[in-house]
C-alpha positions in Angstrom: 5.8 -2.6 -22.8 7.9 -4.3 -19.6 9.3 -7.3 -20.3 8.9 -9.9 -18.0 12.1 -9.7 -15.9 10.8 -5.9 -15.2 6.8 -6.8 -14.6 6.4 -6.7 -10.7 3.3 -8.6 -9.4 1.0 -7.6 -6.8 0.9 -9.6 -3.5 -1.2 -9.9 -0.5 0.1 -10.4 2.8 -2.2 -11.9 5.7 -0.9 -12.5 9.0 1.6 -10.9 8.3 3.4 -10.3 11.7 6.9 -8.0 11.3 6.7 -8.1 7.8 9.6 -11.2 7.3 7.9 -13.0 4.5 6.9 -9.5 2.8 10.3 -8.2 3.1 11.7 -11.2 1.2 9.6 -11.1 -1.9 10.0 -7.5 -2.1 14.2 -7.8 -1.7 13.9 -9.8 -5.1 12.8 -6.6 -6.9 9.8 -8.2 -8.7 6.8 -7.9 -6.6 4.8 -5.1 -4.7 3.1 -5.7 -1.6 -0.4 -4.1 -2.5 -2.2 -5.0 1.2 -1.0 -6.3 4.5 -3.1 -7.9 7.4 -2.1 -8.3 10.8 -3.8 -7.3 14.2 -1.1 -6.8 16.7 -0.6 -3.4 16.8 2.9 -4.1 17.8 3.4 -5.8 14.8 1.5 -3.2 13.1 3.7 -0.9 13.6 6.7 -2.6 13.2 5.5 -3.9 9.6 3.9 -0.1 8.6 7.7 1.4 9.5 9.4 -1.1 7.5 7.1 -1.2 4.4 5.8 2.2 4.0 4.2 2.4 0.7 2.1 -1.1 1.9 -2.0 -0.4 3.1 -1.6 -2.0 6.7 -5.3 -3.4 7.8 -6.3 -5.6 10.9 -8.4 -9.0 10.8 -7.9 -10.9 8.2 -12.0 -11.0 7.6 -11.6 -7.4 6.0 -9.6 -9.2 3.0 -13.2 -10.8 2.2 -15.1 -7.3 2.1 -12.6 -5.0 0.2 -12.1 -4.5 -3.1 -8.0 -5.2 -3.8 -8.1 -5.3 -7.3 -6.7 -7.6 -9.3 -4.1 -9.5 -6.9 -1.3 -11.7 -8.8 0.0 -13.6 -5.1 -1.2 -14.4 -1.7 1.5 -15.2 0.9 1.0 -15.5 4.3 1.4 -17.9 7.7 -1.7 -18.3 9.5 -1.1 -19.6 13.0 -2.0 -23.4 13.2 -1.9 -25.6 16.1 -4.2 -27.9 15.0 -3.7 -31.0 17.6 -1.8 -34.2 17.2 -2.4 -37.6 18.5 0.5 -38.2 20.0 1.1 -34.4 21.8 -2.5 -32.7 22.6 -2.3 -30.0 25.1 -3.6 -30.9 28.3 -5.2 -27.6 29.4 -7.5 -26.7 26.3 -9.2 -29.2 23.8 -8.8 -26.7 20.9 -6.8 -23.7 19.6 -8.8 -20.8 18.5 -6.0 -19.8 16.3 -7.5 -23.4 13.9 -10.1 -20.9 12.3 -7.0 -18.9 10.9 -5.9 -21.2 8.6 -9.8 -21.2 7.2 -9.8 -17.8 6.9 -6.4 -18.0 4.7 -8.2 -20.2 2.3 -11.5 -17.8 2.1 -8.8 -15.2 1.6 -7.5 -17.4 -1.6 -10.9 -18.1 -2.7 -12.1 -14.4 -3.0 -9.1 -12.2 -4.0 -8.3 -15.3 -7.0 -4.4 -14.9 -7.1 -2.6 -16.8 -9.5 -0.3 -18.5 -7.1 0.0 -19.0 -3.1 2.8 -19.4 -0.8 1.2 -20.3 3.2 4.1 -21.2 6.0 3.8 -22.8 9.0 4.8 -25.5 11.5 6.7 -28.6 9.8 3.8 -30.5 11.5 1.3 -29.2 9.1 2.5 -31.7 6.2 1.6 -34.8 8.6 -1.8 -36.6 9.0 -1.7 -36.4 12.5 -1.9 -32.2 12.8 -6.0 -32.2 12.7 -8.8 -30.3 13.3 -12.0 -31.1 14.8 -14.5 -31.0 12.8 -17.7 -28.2 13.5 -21.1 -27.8 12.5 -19.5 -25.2 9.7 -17.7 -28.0 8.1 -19.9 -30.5 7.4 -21.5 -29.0 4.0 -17.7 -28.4 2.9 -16.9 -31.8 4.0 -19.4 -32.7 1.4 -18.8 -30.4 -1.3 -15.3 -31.0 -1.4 -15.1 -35.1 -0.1 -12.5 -34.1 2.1 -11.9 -37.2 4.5 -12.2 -37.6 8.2 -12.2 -39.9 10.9 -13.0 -41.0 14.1 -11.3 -39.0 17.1 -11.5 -38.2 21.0 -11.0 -35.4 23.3 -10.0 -36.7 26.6 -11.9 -34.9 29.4 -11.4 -36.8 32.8 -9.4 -39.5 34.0 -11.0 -42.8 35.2 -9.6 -42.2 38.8 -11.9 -38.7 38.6 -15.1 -40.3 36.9 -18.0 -40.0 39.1 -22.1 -40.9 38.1 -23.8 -38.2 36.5 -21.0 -36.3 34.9 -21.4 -37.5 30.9 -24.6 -35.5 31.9 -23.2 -32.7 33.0 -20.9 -31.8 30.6 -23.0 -32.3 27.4 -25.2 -29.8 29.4 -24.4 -25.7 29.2 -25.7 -24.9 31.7 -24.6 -27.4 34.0 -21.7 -26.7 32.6 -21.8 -22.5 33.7 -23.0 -23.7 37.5 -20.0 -25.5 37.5 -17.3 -23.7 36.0 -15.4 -21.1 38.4 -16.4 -17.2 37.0 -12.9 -16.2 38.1 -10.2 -18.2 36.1 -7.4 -17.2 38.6 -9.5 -19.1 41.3 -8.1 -22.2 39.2 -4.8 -20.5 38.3 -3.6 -20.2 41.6 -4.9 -24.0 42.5 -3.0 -25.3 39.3 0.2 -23.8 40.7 -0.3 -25.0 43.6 -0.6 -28.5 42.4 2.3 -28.3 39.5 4.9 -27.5 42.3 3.6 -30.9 44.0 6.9 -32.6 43.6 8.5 -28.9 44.6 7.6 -28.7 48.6 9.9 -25.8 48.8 8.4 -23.8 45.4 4.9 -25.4 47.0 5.5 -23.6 50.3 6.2 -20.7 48.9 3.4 -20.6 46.4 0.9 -21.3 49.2 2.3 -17.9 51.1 2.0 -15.9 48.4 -1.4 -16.9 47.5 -2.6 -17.0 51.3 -5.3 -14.2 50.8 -6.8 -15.3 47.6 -6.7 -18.9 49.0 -8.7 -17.6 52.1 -11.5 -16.7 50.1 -11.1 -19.8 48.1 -11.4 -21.7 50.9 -15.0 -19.5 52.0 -16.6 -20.3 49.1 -15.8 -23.7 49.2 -16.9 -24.3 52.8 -19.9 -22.3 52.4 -21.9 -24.3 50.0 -21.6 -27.8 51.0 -24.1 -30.4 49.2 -22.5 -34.1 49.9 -25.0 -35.5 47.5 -23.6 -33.2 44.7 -20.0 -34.5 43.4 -18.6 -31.4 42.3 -19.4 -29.4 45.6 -18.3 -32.1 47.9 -14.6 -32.2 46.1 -14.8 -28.6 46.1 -15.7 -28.5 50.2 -12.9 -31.1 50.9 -10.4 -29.2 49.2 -11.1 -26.2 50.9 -11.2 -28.0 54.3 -7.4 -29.3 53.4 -6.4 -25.8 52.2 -7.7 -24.3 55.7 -6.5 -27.0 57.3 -2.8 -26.0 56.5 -3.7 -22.7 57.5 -4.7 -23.2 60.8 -2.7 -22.8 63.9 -2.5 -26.9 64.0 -1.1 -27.3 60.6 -1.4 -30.9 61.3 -1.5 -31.6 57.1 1.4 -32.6 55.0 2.1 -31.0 51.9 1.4 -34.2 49.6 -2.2 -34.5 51.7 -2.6 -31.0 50.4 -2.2 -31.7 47.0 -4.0 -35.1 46.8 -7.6 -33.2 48.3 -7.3 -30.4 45.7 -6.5 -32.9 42.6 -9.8 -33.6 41.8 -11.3 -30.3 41.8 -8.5 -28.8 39.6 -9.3 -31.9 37.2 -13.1 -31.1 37.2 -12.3 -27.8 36.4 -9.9 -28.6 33.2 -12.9 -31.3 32.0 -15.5 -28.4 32.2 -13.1 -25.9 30.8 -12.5 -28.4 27.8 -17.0 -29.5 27.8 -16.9 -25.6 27.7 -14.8 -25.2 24.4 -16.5 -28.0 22.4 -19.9 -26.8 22.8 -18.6 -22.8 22.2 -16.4 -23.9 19.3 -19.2 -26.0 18.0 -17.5 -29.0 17.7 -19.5 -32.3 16.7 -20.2 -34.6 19.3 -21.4 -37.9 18.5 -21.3 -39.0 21.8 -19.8 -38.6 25.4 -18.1 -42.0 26.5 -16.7 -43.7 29.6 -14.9 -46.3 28.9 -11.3 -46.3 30.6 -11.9 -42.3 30.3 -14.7 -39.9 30.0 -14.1 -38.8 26.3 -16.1 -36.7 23.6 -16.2 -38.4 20.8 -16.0 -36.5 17.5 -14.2 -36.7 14.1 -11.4 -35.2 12.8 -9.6 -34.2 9.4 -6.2 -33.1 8.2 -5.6 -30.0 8.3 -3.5 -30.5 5.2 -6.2 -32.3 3.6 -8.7 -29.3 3.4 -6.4 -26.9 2.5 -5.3 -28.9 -0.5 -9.0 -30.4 -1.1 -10.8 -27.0 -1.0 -7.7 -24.6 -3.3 -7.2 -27.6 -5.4 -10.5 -28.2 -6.4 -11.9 -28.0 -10.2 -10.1 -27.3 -13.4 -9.9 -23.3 -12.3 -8.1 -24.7 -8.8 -4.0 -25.1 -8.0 -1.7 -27.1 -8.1 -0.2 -27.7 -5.2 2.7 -28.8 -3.5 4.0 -28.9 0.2 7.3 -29.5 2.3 9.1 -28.9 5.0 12.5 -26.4 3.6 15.2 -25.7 6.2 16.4 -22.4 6.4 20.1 -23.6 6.9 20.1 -24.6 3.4 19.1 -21.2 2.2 21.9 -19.4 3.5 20.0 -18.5 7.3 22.0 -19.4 9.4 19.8 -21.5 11.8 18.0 -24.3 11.9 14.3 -23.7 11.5 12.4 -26.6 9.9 8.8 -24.9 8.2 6.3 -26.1 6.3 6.0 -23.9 3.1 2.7 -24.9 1.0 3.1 -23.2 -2.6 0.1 -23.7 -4.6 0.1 -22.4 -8.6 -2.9 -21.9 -10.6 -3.5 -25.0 -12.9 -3.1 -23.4 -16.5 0.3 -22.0 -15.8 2.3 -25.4 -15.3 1.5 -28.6 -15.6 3.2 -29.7 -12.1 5.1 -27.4 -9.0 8.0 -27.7 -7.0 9.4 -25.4 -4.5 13.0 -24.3 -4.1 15.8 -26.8 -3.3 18.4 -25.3 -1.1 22.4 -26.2 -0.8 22.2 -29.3 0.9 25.6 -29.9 1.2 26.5 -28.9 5.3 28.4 -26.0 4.6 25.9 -23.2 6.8 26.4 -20.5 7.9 26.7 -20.1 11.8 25.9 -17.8 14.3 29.8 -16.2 14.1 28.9 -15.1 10.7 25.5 -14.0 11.5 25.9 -11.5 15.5 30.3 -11.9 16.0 31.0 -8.3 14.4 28.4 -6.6 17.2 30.0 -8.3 20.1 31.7 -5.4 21.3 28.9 -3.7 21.4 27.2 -3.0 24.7 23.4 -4.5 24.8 20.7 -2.2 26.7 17.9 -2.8 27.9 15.1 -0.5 27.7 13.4 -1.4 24.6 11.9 2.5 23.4 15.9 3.4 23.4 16.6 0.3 21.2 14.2 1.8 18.8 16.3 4.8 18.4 19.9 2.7 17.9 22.6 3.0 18.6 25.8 4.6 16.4 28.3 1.6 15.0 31.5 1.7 13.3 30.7 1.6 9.6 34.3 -1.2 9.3 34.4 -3.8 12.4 36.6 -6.3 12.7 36.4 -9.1 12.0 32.6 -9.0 9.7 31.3 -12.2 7.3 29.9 -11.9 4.3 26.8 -12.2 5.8 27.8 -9.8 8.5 28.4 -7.2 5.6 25.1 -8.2 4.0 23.0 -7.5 7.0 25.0 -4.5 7.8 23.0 -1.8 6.1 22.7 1.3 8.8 24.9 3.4 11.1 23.0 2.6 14.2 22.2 -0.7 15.4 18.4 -0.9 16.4 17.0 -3.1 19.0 20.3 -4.2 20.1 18.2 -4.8 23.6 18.5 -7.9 25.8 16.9 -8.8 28.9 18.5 -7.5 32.7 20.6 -10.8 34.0 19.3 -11.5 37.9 21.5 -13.2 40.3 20.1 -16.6 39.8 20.3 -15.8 35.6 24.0 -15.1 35.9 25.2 -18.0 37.8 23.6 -20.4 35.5 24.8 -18.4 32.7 28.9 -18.7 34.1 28.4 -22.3 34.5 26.7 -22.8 30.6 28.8 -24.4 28.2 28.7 -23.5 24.3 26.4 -26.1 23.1 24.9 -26.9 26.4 21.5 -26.2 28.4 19.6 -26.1 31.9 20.1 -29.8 31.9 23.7 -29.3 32.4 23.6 -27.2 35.3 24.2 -29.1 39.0 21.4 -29.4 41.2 21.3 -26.6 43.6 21.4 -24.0 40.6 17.8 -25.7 39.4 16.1 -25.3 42.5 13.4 -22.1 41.1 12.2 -24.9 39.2 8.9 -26.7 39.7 10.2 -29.9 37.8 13.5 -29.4 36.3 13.6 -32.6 34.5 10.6 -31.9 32.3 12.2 -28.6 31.0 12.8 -28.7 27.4 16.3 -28.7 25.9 15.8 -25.7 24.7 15.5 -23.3 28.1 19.1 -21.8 29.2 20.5 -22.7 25.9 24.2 -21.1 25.0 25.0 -20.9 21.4 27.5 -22.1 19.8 29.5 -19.6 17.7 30.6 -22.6 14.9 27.3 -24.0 14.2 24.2 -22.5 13.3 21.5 -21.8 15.9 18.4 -23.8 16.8 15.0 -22.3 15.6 14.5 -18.7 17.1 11.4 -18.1 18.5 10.7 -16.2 22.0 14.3 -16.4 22.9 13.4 -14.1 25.8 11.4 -16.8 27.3 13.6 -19.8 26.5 16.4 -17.5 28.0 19.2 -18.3 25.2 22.6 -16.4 26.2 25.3 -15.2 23.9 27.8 -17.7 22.8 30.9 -15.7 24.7 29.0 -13.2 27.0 26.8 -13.7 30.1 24.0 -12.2 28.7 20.8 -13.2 26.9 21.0 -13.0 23.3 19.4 -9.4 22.0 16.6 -8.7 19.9 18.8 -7.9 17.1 21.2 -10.8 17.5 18.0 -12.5 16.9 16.7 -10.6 14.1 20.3 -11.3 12.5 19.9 -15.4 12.9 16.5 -14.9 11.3 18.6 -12.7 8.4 16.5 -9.1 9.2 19.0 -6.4 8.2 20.0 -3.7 10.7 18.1 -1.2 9.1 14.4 -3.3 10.0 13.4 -1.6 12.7 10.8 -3.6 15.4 8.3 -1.7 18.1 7.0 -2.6 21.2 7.5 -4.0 24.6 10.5 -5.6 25.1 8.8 -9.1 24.6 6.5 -8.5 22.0 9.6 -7.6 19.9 11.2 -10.7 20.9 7.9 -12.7 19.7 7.7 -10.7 16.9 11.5 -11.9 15.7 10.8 -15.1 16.7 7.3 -15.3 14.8 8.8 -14.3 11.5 9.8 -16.0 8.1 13.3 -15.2 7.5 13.6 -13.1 4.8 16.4 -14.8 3.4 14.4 -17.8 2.9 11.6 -15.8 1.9 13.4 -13.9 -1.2 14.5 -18.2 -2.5 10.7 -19.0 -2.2 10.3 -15.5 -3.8 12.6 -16.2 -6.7 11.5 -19.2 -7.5 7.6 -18.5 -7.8 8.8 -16.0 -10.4 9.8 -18.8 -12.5 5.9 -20.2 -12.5 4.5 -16.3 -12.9 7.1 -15.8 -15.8 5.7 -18.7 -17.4 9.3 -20.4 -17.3 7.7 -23.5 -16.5 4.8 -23.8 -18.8 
């Protein structure tokens, strides 16, 4: 018979991305990944290269119709949005990726683990990250007294409200008259009206757009109802845009955005009408007051997730907080929510980890300095393949050594620098971002002041890095080279080894890095589950 230090417990993986958090548990040597669910096919691949004797399947949903056997863990990081009070995105009312975290907790409900480990956004912990609550809910509202309360979804400014339109947007199929069939007819207008404060961007914008504006402009001219609000915005924007396309072009710039404002606004309103009534969201009524809002209720998302797995004497116990990575040896900054729930019967109370807390991290020098010799490419099917490396470089951490486990350096790909790129790199600062560049090297940007610290960042080799996510997007360069940081520089702040090899385009790989649970921080989480499945702290 195994003794407990040799008994290896069976874990399901859902959402499962790369493979980060499924790498960690399995680096501590005590638990098998029986079944993994994810449904990129990128990350697919990636995770079915690095975890070979682990059954890969797609949506989630398929962990509530198979037979997995008995399964001893569930780990997993469902993507959450959720909304907050004080942040909501403008554009859409809800995320579709809310249902996810629902279909986690099915997923705990039906396979039965003993214990849980979910990860996600540090916001996840506060009252404010919500969902709305849907017609689905409201029986496990009930059964489970989970609490809610009274919230609005903003769909139209007072300055936009016109008579008739609480009407229209409780109304589906007011709703489909309304709404544009091609989306891009409202992409291209949005552009148009972010680069507002822009004229040179705006002017730009409008050339390359002229032929799609043209027929823009038919529609809009060719229906023309003054009595009917929605039309008549829609006809005097189209009159404006033609306007600055005729020979005359007797319209300023600012005119042009002021006519197409309240069309573009009408169209985010019924987008948003749109995703209540499709998401099922309850409505207790549609109000103008300062605003037209929906109003609806909400609860925290934290709440049903602890109401629901911790209910009844056969539930969890549960506990929740936001661990740094820093203080488990990553060496970056990346603040998550880890929720680690144990099954009441094993312990009478759970904690999670507690990390070194003492500001001695490592940095990004002890994580990417000993490949900085080596030459980034940048097609992303030859960074698959890797690259030969010198099995002793100088100088090499600890961690470098630790990371260091192949002859070839995969995925050591970065992004081509263009002319604009490089001069903003040159003048970039360790430390410092797009903020700090002058003026004139800003001017691609539609309003440089509202871009986040984040974009054009240069690392600092002494410190440890900010959170990695798409670090293609946010453009981060190398803390000595004028370059953007490389997949695998990435994968090494996040603590992947060398030898964990990730597929794809170019940016999925990048998302994919940026997506994952270190492993590092994974294998402490791991660890100290073990404890509670051990029955060390009975």
């Amino acid at each position: 018979m195994k003794s407990i230090s040799e008994k290896k417990y069976s874990v399901v993986d859902l959402f499962a991305g790369a493979g980060g958090l499924s790498y960690g548990f399995l680096q501590t040597g005590r638990y098998e990944i029986k079944a993994a669910f994810e449904d990129n096919p990128n990350a697919q691949k990636t995770y079915r290269y690095n975890h070979p004797g682990t059954a890969v399947y797609g949506d989630v949903s398929e962990a509530l119709k198979l037979d997995l056997g008995s399964i001893d863990v569930v780990i997993g990081g469902p993507p959450c949005q959720g909304f907050s009070n004080a942040n909501r995105q403008k554009n859409h009312a809800i995320s579709q990726n809310n249902s996810l975290v629902k279909k986690y907790v099915q997923a705990v409900l039906h396979l039965k683990p003993q214990a849980f480990i979910m990860e996600n956004v540090s916001m996840l912990q506060s009252d404010v990250h919500r969902f709305y609550v849907d017609t689905s809910d409201s029986d496990i509202i009930q059964k489970y007294e989970i609490a809610t309360e009274p919230s609005e979804i903003q769909l139209l400014d007072e300055e936009f409200w016109f008579d008739g339109v609480d009407e229209i947007v409780s109304n589906c199929n007011d709703i489909i008259r309304y709404l544009w069939e091609n989306e891009n007819d409202y992409l291209v207008l949005n552009v148009l009206y972010k680069f507002r404060s822009n004229p040179k961007k705006l002017e730009a914008s409008l050339g390359k757009h002229k032929n799609r504006l043209i027929n823009i402009i038919k529609r809009f001219t060719a229906e023309h109802d003054e009595a009917d609000h929605i039309k008549h915005e829609e006809y005097l924007a189209g009159l404006a845009i033609a306007q600055y396309f005729s020979d005359t072009d007797d319209i300023g710039l600012e005119s042009l955005c002021v006519a197409i404002e309240p069309t573009i606004q009408i169209q985010r309103m019924l987008s948003k009408a749109k995703e209540i009534l499709d998401s099922s969201i309850v409505v207790a009524e549609y109000s103008h007051e300062r605003s037209l809002v929906a109003k609806v209720r909400s609860m925290a998302v934290i709440d049903y997730i602890e109401s629901i797995l911790g209910a009844s004497s056969n539930g969890y116990y549960i506990t929740k907080d936001v661990l740094s990575a820093a203080e488990f040896g990553v060496p970056q900054k990346r603040m998550r929510c880890v929720v680690m729930g144990v099954r009441k019967g094993m312990s009478s109370e759970v904690t999670l980890p507690v990390g070194l807390a003492n500001g001695q991290y490592r940095t990004v020098y002890d994580a990417i300095k000993d490949i900085e010799s080596i030459d980034a490419i940048y097609d992303a099917t030859e960074g698959e393949k890797g690259v030969p490396i010198e099995s002793q470089p100088r100088p090499i951490s600890a961690l470098g050594k630790l990371l260091r486990n192949s002859d070839r350096l995969y995925n050591h790909v970065s992004t081509e620098t263009t002319e604009d790129s490089l001069k903003r790199f040159k003048a970039i600062k360790p430390g410092d971002n797009f903020h700090s560049l002058n003026a004139d090297l800003k001017s691609t940007y539609s309003n440089p002041e509202r871009t986040q610290n984040t974009i054009y960042l240069r690392l600092k080799y002494d410190a440890p890095s900010g959170t990695v996510v798409n670090i293609r997007k946010s453009m981060w360069i190398h803390p000595v080279l004028d370059r953007a940081l490389s997949i695998r520089e990435a994968a090494r702040l996040q603590t992947f080894p060398d030898s964990f090899v990730f597929f794809g385009t170019k940016d999925s790989q990048y998302q994919q890095v940026g997506n994952a649970v270190p492993p590092m921080l994974a294998q402490s989480i791991a660890d100290h589950l073990c404890e509670y499945l051990d029955g060390k702290r009975r």
